[in-house]
C-alpha positions as CSV (number, residue, x, y, z in Angstrom):
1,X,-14.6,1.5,-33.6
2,X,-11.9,1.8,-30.5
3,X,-8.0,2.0,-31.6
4,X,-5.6,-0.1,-30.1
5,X,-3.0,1.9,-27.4
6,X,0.5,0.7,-26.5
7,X,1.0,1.9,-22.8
8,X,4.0,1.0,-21.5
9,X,3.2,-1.0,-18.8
10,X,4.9,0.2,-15.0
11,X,5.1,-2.7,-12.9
12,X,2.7,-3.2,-9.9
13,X,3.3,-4.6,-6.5
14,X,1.4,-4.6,-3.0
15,X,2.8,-3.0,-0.2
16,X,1.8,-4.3,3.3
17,X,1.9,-2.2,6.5
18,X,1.0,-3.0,10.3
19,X,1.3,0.4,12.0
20,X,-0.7,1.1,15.4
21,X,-4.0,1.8,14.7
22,X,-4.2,5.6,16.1
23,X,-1.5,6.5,13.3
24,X,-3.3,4.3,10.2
25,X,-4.4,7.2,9.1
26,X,-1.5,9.0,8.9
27,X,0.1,6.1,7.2
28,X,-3.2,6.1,4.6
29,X,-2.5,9.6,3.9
30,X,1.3,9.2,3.4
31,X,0.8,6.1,1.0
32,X,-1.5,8.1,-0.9
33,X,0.9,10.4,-1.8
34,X,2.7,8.0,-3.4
35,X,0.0,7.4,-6.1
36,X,-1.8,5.1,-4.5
37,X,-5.1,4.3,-6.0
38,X,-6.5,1.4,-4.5
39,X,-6.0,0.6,-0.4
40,X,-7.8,-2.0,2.3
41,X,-7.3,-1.6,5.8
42,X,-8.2,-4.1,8.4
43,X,-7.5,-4.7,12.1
44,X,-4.5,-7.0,12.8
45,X,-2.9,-8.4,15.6
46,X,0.7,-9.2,16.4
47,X,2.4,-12.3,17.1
48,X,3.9,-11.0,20.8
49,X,0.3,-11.0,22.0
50,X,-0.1,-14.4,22.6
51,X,3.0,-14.8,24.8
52,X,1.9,-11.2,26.4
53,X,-1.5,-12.0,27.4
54,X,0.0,-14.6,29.4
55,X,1.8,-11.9,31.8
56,X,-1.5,-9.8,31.8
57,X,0.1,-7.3,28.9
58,X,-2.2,-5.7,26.1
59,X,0.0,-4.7,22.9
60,X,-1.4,-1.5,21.4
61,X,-4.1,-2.2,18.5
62,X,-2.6,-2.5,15.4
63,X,-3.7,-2.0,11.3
64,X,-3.0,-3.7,8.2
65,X,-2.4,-1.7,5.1
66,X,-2.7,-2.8,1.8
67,X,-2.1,-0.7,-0.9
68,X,-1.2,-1.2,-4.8
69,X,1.1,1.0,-5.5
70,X,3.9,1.4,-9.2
71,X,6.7,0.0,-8.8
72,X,9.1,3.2,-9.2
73,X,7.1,4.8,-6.6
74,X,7.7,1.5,-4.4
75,X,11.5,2.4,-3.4
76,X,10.6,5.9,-2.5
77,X,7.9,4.9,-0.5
78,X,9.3,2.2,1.7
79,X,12.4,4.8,2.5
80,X,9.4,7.3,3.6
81,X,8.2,4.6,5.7
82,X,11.4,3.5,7.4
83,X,12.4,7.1,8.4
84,X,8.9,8.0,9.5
85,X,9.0,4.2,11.4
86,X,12.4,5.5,13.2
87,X,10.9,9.1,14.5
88,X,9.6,7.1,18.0
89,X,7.5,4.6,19.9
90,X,4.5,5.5,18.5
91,X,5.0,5.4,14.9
92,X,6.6,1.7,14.8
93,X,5.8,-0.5,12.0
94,X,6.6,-2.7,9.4
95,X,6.1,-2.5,6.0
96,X,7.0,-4.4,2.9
97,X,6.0,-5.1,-1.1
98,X,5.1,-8.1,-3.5
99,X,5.2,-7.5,-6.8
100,X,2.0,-8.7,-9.0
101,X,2.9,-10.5,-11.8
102,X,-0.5,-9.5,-13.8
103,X,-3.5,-7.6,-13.7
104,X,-6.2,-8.6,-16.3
105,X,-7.3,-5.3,-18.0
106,X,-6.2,-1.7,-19.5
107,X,-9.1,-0.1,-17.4
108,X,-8.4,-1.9,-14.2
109,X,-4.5,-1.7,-14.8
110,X,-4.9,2.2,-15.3
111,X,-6.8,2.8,-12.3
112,X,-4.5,0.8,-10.3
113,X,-1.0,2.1,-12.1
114,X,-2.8,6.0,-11.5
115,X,-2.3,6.4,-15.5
116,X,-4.8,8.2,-16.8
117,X,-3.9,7.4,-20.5
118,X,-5.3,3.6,-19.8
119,X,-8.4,5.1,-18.6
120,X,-10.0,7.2,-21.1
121,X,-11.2,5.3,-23.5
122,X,-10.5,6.8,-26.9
123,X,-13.7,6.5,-30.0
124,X,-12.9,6.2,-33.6
């Protein structure tokens, strides 16, 4: 029979990022290392390039981000962000966080929370 565990639960919340797509990866990676589990990325498109096609200008391809990530890793990571978003033209972005109110399961709350205590399942 499985036993009961009280995890204290760290809050979750979604971080979104646009950054160009030749440095998405480089943003992947540096979201990652903020225990990261779970990310999406898709192409995405500014809202500038509807009045720029007009004048015959192409804005640079961009990427959207998501990633789950713990809430006291959240701070950290949009400071990370900022600073590497001020090093020049070509690492611009913007990036910002929801929080999820709930998630509907110890394994799937583990996996996304990177706590590997809600993971194992433990046998009597």
């Amino acid at each position: 029979m499985s036993t009961t565990r009280n995890i204290a639960p760290v809050k979750l919340e979604l971080l979104l990022a646009i950054v160009q797509t030749e440095k998405a990866k480089y943003f992947s990676s540096l979201i990652q290392s903020h225990q990261a589990n779970l990310q999406f990325s898709m192409p995405a498109k500014g809202t500038s390039h509807f009045l720029l096609s007009y004048i015959g200008y192409t804005e640079k391809p961009k990427t959207l981000l998501m990633s789950v990530v713990r809430s006291d890793e959240a701070g950290g990571l949009i400071e990370q962000l900022e600073e590497t978003f001020n090093k020049g033209k070509a690492y611009k972005g913007v990036a910002f966080t929801v929080k999820l109110t709930s998630v509907i399961g110890t394994l799937v709350y583990g996996f996304l929370a990177n706590d590997a205590r809600a993971v194992v399942k433990e046998e009597a």
